[in-house]
N, C-alpha and C positions, 0 to 999 in steps of 0.2 A: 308809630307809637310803641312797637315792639323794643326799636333800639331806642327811644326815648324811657322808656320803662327799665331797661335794664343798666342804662348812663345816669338815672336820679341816683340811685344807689354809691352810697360811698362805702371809703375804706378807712377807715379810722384807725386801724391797727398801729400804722405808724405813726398815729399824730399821738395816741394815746402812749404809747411805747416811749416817747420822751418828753412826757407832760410827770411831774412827782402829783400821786395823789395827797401826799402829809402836807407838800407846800403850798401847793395850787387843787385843792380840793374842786372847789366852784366852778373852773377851768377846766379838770378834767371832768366833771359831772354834766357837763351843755356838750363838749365835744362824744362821747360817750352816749350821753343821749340822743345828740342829733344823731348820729351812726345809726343808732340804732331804729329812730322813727323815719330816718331813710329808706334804708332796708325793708322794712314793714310795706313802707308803699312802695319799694319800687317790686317787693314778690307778689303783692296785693295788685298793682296794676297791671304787670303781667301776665299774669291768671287769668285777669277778667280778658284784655284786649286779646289774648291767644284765644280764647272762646269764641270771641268777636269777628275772627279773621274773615269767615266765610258770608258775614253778614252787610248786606249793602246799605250804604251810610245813607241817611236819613238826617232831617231835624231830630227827632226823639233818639238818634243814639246817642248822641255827649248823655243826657238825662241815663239811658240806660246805665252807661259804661259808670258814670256816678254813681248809679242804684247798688247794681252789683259790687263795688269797688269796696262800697260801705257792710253790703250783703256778706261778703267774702270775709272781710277785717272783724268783723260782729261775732260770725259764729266761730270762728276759729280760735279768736281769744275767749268763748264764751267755751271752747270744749277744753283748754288749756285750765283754765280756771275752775272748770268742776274737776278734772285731777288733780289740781295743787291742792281744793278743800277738800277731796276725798281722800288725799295725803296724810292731812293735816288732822284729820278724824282719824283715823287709821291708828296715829302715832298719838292722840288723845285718849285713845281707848285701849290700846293694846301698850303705852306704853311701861306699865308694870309686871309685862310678860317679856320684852324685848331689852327691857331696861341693861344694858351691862352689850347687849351686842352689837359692840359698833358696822362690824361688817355685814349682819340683816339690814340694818339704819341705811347704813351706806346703800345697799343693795335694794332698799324698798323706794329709796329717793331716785334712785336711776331707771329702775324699772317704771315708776310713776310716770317718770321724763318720756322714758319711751313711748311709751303705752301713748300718753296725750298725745304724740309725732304720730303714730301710723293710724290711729281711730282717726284723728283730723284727714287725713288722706287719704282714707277710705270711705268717707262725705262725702257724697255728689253730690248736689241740691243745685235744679237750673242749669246742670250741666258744668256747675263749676263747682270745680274738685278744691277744700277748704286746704290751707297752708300749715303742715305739719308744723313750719320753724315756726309762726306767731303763736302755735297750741303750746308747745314746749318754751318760748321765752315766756307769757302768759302764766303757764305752769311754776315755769322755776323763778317768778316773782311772786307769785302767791306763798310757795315753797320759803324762800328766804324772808319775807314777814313772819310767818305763822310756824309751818313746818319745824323751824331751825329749832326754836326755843323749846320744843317738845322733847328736845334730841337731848342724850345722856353730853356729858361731858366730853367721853372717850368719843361720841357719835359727829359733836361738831366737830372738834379735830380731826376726825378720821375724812369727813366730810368735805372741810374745807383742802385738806390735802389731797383728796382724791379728782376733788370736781378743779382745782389749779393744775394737777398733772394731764387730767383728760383735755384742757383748754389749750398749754402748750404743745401738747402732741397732735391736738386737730387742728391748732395754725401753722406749725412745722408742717405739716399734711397739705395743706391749702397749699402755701407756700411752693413745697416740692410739686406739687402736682401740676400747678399753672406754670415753674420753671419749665418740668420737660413736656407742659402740653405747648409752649412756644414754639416749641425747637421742632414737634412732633408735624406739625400744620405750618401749610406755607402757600397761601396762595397767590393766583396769579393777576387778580382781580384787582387789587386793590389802589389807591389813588393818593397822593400825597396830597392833591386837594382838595379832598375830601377826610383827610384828618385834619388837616388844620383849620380847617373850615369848622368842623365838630369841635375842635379843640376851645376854639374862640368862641363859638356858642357857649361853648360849657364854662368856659372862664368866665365871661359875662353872663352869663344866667344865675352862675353860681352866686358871686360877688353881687350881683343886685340883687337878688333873693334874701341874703344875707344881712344886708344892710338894710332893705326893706320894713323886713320879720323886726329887726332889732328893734329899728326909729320908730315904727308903727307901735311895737310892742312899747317902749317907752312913752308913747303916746297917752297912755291907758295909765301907767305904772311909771310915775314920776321919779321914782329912787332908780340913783342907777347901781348898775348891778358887775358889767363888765367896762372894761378899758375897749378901747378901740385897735388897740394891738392885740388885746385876748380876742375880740372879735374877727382880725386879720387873721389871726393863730387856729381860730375856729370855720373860715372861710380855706386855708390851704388846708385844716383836713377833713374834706370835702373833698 
């Protein structure tokens, strides 16, 4: 379940990196989103099932591993969320004292970020430690509703500049880190049957997942919304 937890998770980067947001809006907002509600479950179920490990399977643990799963996702977007509105107050009340400095602005919205990331990590509740990154994404959606519009003029541009340069240099980072952690680790273990095997899982788990969610969800919701190529285009970046 561990390596199944940490295989949901996709990488959008690159599907995202050659989709235009001005021409294919709608396209890239479902690829983007799914990413991101990927992600969410695949740190949210790894949490729980790492708590899990030393615990002997039963009937009532699927039930558990659900309780928790939701227990985990709840409160960590729920600590996220009361820092984007204590932000958001923050810059509602103080903002005729801050007014004109874009670099406090800049500097109250990062530090906010922060804050919601290590208070959520420092949560135990049941032994399971809440998800810094759901506090801070949580955070910096509340943030870009609310927050943005309180900001001076000078504050959203200094803002949107700041948070685009911090985003290319923390993918740059990802990036470089996993090139030389390749090279770094080499083990002796490992099976070419056992990739391809996983591989195939994951091709077909993906693609019928995919297709599923969609049909089903048109089920409900008779307008359609995407093409079945933007679909394919949303299944590779996966």
């Amino acid at each position: 379940m561990l390596l199944a937890a940490l295989l949901c998770s996709s990488d959008v980067v690159a599907a995202v990196s050659i989709v235009d947001f001005e021409s294919q809006p709608k396209l890239y907002k479902c690829i983007f989103g799914e990413g991101i509600a990927n992600d969410i479950v695949s740190i949210v179920l790894f949490n729980v099932v790492l708590v899990l490990q030393s615990v002997t399977f039963s009937a009532a643990l699927p039930f558990k591993v659900i309780g928790q799963f939701f227990f985990l996702g709840v409160v960590s977007t729920l600590v996220g969320v009361f820092f984007g509105l204590l932000n958001c107050l923050i810059f509602k009340y103080t903002h005729s004292w801050i007014k004109g400095h874009a670099v406090i602005e800049v500097f109250i919205i990062i530090l906010t970020g922060v804050a919601s990331y290590f208070v959520a990590e420092f949560i135990v509740i049941l032994d399971l430690v809440m998800s810094g990154i759901i506090s801070i994404l949580a955070c910096g959606i509340v943030q870009s509703h609310y927050t943005y519009y309180n900001l001076s003029d000078q504050g959203k541009l200094m803002s949107t500049f700041v948070v685009t340069w911090l985003e290319s240099v923390c993918e740059s980072l990802v990036f470089a880190y996993l090139g030389i952690g390749l090279y770094s680790f080499f083990a002796d273990w490992w099976s070419w049957y056992f990739i391809l095997a996983q591989l195939g899982i994951l091709l077909f788990g993906r693609t019928f997942s995919i297709i599923v969610c969609f049909y089903g969800a048109r089920l409900c919701c008779r307008k359609k919304t995407i093409s079945f190529s933007e679909l394919m285009f949303i299944n590779y970046g996966g």
